[in-house]
Structures are given as structure tokens and as C-alpha cells.
Steps between C-alpha positions, in 0.01 A plus 500: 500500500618176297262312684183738421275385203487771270132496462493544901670844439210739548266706731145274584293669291706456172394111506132666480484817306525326150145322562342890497674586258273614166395210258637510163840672645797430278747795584596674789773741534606606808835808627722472806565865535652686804209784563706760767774498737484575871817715463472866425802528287490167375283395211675296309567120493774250370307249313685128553468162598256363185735280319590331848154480606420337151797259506462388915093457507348539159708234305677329784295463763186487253634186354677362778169483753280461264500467109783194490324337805252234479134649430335268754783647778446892455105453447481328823727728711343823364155285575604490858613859580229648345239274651675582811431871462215588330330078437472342176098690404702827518744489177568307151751209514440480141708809344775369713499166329475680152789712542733189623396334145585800339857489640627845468350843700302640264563853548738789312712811672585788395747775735702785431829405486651420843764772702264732359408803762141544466266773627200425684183436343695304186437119441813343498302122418232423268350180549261305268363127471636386142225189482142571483363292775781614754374814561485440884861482478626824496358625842615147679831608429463838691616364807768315472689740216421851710571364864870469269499790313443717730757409737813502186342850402528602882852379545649589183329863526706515830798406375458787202427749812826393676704516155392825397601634881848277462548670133458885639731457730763323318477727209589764717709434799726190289759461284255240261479220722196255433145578655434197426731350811365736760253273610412132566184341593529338840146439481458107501430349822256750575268451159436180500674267291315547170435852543888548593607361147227706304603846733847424447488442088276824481774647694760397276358657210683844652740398700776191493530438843325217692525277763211306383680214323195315328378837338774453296421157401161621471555785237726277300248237447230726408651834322803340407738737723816305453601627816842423510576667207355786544586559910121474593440349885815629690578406804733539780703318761356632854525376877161457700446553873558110555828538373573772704353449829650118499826643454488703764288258722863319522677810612651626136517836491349682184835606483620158446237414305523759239845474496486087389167577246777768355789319477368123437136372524387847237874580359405540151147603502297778581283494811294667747492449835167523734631759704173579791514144691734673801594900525466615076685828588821331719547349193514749264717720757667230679563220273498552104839788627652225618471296173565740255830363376283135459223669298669707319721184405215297420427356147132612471276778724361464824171622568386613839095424582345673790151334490324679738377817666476836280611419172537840412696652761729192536555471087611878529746485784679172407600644118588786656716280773613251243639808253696664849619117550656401167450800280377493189486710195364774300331467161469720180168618615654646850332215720693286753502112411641242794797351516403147220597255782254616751128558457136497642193249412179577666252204530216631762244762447595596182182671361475758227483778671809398754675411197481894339517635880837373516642548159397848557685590774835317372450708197480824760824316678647506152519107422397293251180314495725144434682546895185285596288225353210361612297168517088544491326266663183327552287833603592701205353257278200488744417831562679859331600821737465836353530824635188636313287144573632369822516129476303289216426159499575281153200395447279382218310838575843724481479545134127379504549230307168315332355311240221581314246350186451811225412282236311197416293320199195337547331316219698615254437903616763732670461677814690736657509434862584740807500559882386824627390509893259806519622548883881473374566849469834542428455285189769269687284126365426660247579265186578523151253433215556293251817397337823712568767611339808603660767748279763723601435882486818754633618174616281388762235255465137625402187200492218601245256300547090414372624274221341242299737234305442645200543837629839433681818694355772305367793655753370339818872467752275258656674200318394119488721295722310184596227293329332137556789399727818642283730800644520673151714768565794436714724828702837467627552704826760676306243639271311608819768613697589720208127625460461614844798666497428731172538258210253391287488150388196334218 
């Protein structure tokens, strides 16, 4: 999106909306707030992704496109889309021109603090134009910063889901190994490339594992990760079906193939092997017996992946093949643990509901939840698979997600503003009046709302973190990380 002029980043009817808007208006507030969740036992979100959005299109790509480029330049391309669309009669080139001289957006945030888990119905943003004649501001902005926010709120709400799942198990079926290494996103090449690095980064905020390499770079540049130091963005060594199928395309057995990746080309590193490109099962029964004495002599693990057919019933039967194999172990809490050199990845299909499916019936088998790991990909960050819901599609409307005006001045007077569709009967677009506060009550968040500025309490958690072009309160992903998980960070 380098290439995209900033001021190009809206919906039509943005570039004309500010020419109806009321004479004499010199405030506007406006609320992204999600208003209800499609899931029945879901109704909660994981608020993240503002500081990136800020840094990567409000500063950056602001400036970039259009502030530090030559006025004549971005007058004239904007000029020529918009003519293009809607002709030159239909919209005023002139506000344009007076926010380039002004040289900084014009506009001030507010948010609960990010990695917080909010419950419907509670603004996480407050948005309001901080110069008088930029009103028309604050609604511009709707598109490009919710078509964002709504997508790192999906993914990292995900992520949460699949956490909380990965911690009930562990807590009960391990001897403390991490949660937080059950999982890896595998979700890249079927997002999209920009959505791939903003899944996997709200992905990362629960667990460590990736194989999204830029989301790393991503999260360091704009929450600070430090990555390295703190283990965030692991990956792992692992053979793909080109690999395999050339190698046996010139007559190596798997055998022999195996038996070299062991021994030389993978000697001292852990790896998984795409196990489904000839006959999955003659493997497991056939070949890994024959290897035992190389894997169990390897320096590292080895990782079988069956990447197709039912995930459930083929996860199942290979720990319990892969325990009668190599043994294994039994921990303090009574549940059978794999022999360390051998294991099983998953990569395919690996939905929610799969996911607790098959942890339950180890747990019935009497292993722990750590005999398998798994790899989500593209779809679970697309669309969610409960028992209770079916399948749900991450959408904007998931968590309803919308922006709304409650409050605006006009000639020096304040209004209170709302939206309130008579034939909306479940109150669904339904909007909030006036100015909001957000506080914490039996810790959850609670919105009060009706507020004038002179009426607003002093505890707001909806805290300034942007104004006239200036991130002004900076998180670390550490600080977020540690928020979602239960730790509270000012």
C-alpha cells in the first residue's frame, strides 16, 4: 500500500460528506465500538493493532504520500481520482489543500489500553478532531482505521480462543510445559501478504510460535517486541512435498531419505517431515520401526506431519502408534508423554473445535495434550468452527464492529448526538449518546455514556495516545502480551 496516497484511503462518499456537514461545526467526536458477536458463547474481544495502525498509515504513510510531498503533486493526483469518480462539481478540493499546509493530521485518539479483552457494546477508541476547522476529519478516517482494526481484534481474539483451549489442557494433562508452544500460525500464504503479517503479530500476542517471518519484524518495529530476546516468532525446520516427492521421483526410498535428513542434511536440528505425499500409514508402521535406532540417536526431534484426510482420527492413532513404537513416559499427573525424540505437528484443518476434539480423546487415552502440536492456517483466521455456532466468518460484522458521531459542537453549543433506527429492534445500531466514559466495574469493562466535557469523570481508561500527528503513548508487546494474559500494565 506504499504506493497509495493517504488521502486516497477512503470509501467515495467520505471525499463528500464534509460539504453537508453543519456550518459553524468545530468538534466532532466519534467511537469505534464492537456492538455484538455472532458467537453464542463468545462476547468478548481482544482489543489490538492501534499503535501499528498509527505508526504504518497515520504517521508513515500520512507523511510519506502526502504531507512531505510537493503540494502541487498530491492536489493534482487526488484532483484526478476524484474527478474520475464522482467529477470535480461534486466535492471541495479546497480542505484538501488546507490540511497539506497545515502539515500534520489534525485529529486526537483515545483507546483503552491494548491486549485488553473487552465486552461487547464498550468503545475501545475515542476519536476527536483537535483543530477547529478539521472537523470533517474524524469520520474520513473511519475507513481506513476500522477496515484495520477490525481484522487485529478478529485475529488476536482467535488466538486468545486457541490459548485459553491450549492452557486447559496443559494445566491438566502436563507436567508444566509451555501453552504458549502448542501452536504456530501457518496462516501466511493464504491471507494475503499484509493481512498475513497483521494475523500473525495478533497471533503472537498468545502464542510464540510462527512461521510468518515478517510478523516478527513487524511487531518489533512497532511495539518494540525485541523478539530475539524474548523467544517471540519461532519457527521450525520442516520438509515440503517438493522435497519429498523429488526425492522419490529419482527412486530414493523414504527410507533412504529419512535415514540421510537424520544422520546428515537435519543431524542437529529438529524437524518434521511431510509425511501424506505417498502411503502416511506404511510409514508410520513400515518405516519410522525401521529407523528407530537413527531417531532415537538424533541430536534434535523429528516431527511426523500427516497433512491430510481426518485430522482427528489420524492425530489419535499415530500418538497412540508413535508411544507403542518408541515408548515414552509417564508424568506426575498420571498422563503418558512420547518418547522426546519423536513427535506429531499437524498443519491441515486445524480448527477450534478439531483442536479440543482431539485433545479430548488423548486425555480419555491417557496422554498429554503436548504428544501433538499443531499449525493453524489460513481458514482459522478466516472463518471460526464451533460446536454451538457451526462455522463463522471473521468479518468486520463478527464482533459488529462500527463507528459512530455522539458528540459534536456547533457554534460554540454542545450536542449530544445519537443513532437510533426505529425498525432496528434489537437495539443492534443502536449508538451511544454523547461522550463516553469507559471504567472498570468487577473487572470487566462498563461504558457510561450521555456526557458533556464538563460533565466527563476524571477516571476515563480511555487514555490519549495520538494527537496532531504524534504517537503519545507508546506499548511494548511485552506490556500487551502480559495484559492479555492477566497482568495489568498503566
Amino acid at each position: 500500500m506504499r504506493n497509495i496516497s493517504f488521502m486516497l484511503m477512503a470509501d467515495t462518499y467520505k471525499n463528500t460528506n464534509p460539504d453537508a456537514l453543519p456550518k459553524g461545526l468545530t468538534k466532532l467526536t466519534s467511537y469505534i465500538t464492537p456492538r455484538k458477536s455472532m458467537f453464542k458463547n463468545l462476547n468478548e474481544v481482544v482489543f489490538f493493532g492501534l499503535q501499528g495502525f498509527i505508526k504504518e498509515y497515520m504517521i508513515d504513510l500520512a507523511n510519506e504520500t502526502f504531507f512531505k510531498r510537493p503540494k502541487k503533486e498530491v492536489i493534482a493526483e487526488y484532483k484526478e481520482y476524484l474527478d474520475n469518480q464522482i467529477g470535480s462539481q461534486s466535492y471541495d478540493l479546497g480542505r484538501i489543500e488546507k490540511l497539506w499546509d497545515l502539515q500534520y493530521l489534525p485529529v486526537e485518539i483515545k483507546a483503552l489500553p491494548e491486549g485488553s479483552v473487552v465486552t461487547m457494546g464498550v468503545p475501545c477508541i475515542e476519536m476527536s478532531n483537535a483543530h477547529p476547522d478539521f472537523a470533517w476529519t474524524v469520520q474520513w478516517l473511519e475507513c481506513i482505521m476500522q477496515s484495520f482494526i477490525f481484522g487485529t481484534c478478529n485475529w488476536a481474539t482467535v488466538g486468545h480462543k486457541y490459548k485459553t483451549l491450549a492452557n486447559e489442557f496443559y494445566e491438566k494433562t502436563t507436567d508444566g510445559a509451555n501453552p504458549a508452544m502448542a501452536m504456530a500460525d501457518f496462516g501466511f500464504r493464504g491471507l494475503g501478504i499484509e493481512n498475513g503479517v497483521h494475523a500473525s503479530s495478533s497471533w503472537l500476542l498468545s502464542f510464540n510460535k510462527t512461521s510468518t517471518i515478517p510478523a516478527t519484524q513487524y511487531i518489533d518495529k512497532m511495539y518494540d517486541a525485541d523478539c530475539a530476546k524474548n523467544h517471540i516468532g519461532i519457527g521450525a525446520v520442516s520438509l515440503e512435498h517438493a522435497t519429498v516427492c523429488s526425492n522419490l521421483a529419482v527412486c530414493e526410498t523414504e527410507e533412504n531419505l529419512l535415514r540421510r535428513l537424520l544422520t546428515d542434511t537435519y543431524k542437529n536440528t529438529s524437524f518434521s517431515y511431510v509425511s501424506d505425499t505417498f502411503d502416511y500409514w506404511n510409514l508410520i508402521d513400515e518405516t519410522l520401526p525401521k529407523l528407530r535406532k537413527e531417531i532415537e540417536e538424533h541430536n534434535g526431534k523429528f516431527l511426523v506431519r500427516p497433512d491430510s484426510g481426518d485430522i482427528v482420527e489420524i492425530s489419535v492413532k499415530t500418538v497412540q502408534k508413535l508411544y507403542q513404537i518408541f515408548g515414552g513416559t509417564v508424568n506426575s499427573k498420571g498422563y503418558k508423554e512420547l518418547n522426546p525424540k519423536i513427535g506429531i505437528i499437524y498443519g491441515d484443518g486445524c480448527q477450534y473445535s478439531k483442536i479440543k476434539e482431539i485433545w479430548t480423546q488423548l486425555e480419555g487415552l491417557g496422554f498429554a495434550a503436548d504428544a501433538i502440536l499443531f499449525g493453524v492456517g489460513a481458514f482459522s483466521f478466516s472463518a471460526m468452527c464451533t460446536p454451538e455456532d457451526g462455522m463463522v466468518c471473521l468479518t468486520r460484522d463478527t464482533f459488529g464492529f462500527a463507528m459512530k458521531s455522539t458528540y459534536c459542537v456547533i457554534d460554540g453549543k454542545e450536542y449530544t448526538i445519537q443513532k437510533n433506527p426505529k425498525t432496528d429492534k434489537n437495539n443492534l445500531k443502536k449508538s451511544h449518546k454523547g461522550l463516553c466514559c469507559v471504567v472498570k466495574e468487577e473487572n470487566k469493562f462498563v461504558c457510561h455514556d450521555g456526557y458533556a466535557e464538563d460533565t466527563m469523570p476524571e477516571e476515563n481508561e480511555l487514555k490519549l495516545v495520538f494527537k496532531d500527528g504524534e504517537l503519545v503513548k507508546e506499548q511494548t508487546f511485552e506490556e500487551i502480551r502480559e495484559r492479555l494474559n492477566g497482568e495489568n500494565h498503566d
